[in-house]
C-alpha positions in Angstrom: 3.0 -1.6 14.7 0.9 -4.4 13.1 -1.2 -4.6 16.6 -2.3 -0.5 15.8 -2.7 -1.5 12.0 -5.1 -4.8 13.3 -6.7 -2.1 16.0 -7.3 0.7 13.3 -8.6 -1.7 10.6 -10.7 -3.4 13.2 -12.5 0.2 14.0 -12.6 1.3 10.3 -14.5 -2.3 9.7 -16.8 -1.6 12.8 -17.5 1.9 12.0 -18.0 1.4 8.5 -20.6 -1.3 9.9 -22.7 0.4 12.0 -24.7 2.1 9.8 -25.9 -1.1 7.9 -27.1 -3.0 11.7 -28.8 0.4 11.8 -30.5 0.4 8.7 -31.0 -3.3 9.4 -32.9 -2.8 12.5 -35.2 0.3 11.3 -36.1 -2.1 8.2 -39.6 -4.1 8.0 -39.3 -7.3 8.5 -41.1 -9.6 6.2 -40.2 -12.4 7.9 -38.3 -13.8 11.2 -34.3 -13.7 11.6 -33.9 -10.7 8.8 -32.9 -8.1 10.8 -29.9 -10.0 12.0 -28.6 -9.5 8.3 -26.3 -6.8 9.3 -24.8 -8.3 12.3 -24.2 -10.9 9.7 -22.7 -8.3 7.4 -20.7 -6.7 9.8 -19.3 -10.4 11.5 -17.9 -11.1 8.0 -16.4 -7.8 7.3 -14.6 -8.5 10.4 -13.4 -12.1 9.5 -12.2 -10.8 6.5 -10.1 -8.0 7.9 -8.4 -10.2 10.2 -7.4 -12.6 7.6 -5.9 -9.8 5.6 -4.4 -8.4 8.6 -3.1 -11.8 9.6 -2.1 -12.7 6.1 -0.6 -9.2 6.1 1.7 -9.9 8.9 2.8 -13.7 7.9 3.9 -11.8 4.7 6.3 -9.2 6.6 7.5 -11.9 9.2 8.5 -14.3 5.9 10.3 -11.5 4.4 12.2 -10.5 7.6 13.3 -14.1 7.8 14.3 -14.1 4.2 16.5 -11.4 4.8 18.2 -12.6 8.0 18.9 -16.1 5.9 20.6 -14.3 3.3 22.8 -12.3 6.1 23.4 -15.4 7.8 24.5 -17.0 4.3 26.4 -14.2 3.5 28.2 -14.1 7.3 28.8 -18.1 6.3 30.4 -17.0 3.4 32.5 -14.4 4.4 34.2 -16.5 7.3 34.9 -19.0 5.5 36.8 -17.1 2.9 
């Protein structure tokens, strides 16, 4: 499940991208290395959706473990009764 959510939000960033390299590269240039502004653009966009996508996932796996500490407690518990 996450993998498709990385995948999807990894093409949504890319698409979303394209048009600004393309816009970059039909552009005058004034002066050498701007048209590599949009690759720039694009790079980022995509460092920043795998941090959130990473971050994303952390966050579920914590809360998964949370809950199996809490059964496990609770399973303590219990026995021990």
């Amino acid at each position: 499940m996450i993998r498709r959510l990385t995948v999807a939000t990894s093409l949504a960033v890319l698409a979303a991208a394209v048009p600004l390299t393309a816009l970059a590269a039909v552009a005058p240039q004034s002066a050498p290395g701007e048209s590599n502004l949009g690759f720039l653009l694009a790079g980022t966009a995509l460092a920043w959706a795998g941090f959130f996508a990473y971050a994303f996932y952390v966050g579920r796996k914590n809360r998964e473990l949370r809950r199996d500490i809490e059964d496990l407690q609770r399973t303590l518990a219990e026995r021990d009764k």
